[in-house]
N, C-alpha and C positions, 0 to 999 in steps of 0.2 A: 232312617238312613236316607241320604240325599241320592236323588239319580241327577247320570249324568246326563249336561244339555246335549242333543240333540246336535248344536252345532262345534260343541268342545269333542264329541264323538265321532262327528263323521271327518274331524282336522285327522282324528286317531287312527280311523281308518285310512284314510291319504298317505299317513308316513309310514304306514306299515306296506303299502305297495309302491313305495319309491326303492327301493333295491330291486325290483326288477324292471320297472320303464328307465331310471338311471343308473345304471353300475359303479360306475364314476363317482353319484355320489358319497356311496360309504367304501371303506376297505374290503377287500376278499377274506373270510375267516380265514387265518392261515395255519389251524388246527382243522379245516374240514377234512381234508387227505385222511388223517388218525382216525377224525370221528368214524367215515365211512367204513376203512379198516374196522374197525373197533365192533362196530354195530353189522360186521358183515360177519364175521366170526362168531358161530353157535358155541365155543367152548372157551368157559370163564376161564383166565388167567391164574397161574400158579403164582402167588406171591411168596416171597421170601421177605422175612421182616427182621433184619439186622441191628445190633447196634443195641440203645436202650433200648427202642423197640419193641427189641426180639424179647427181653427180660419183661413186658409187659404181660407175653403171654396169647394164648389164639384166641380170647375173649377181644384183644383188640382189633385184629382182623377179621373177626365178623363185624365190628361197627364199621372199618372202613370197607367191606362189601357192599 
């Protein structure tokens, strides 16, 4: 397996610290508000699974867990 160069690596690391020296450059997630909700909340969500769905059965809703 090939390693990466050295200078194709340290371009990698530069653009992963450009969202906070410029903000401007990229958009604001505009899902972060949910995520933090989401991930501040200790108790998982009750799903209801309508529809065809619901005819699949709670084997489907533990995959989408």
């Amino acid at each position: 397996m090939a390693s990466i160069p050295r200078k194709l690596l340290r371009n990698a690391v530069g653009l992963v610290n450009i969202t906070a020296k410029r903000n401007y450059a990229l958009p604001p997630d505009p899902l972060a508000r949910f995520k933090a909700l989401a991930s501040a909340s200790k108790e998982q969500p009750r799903v209801l699974i309508t529809g065809s769905l619901g005819q699949l059965g709670r084997g489907l809703n533990t995959v989408y867990k």
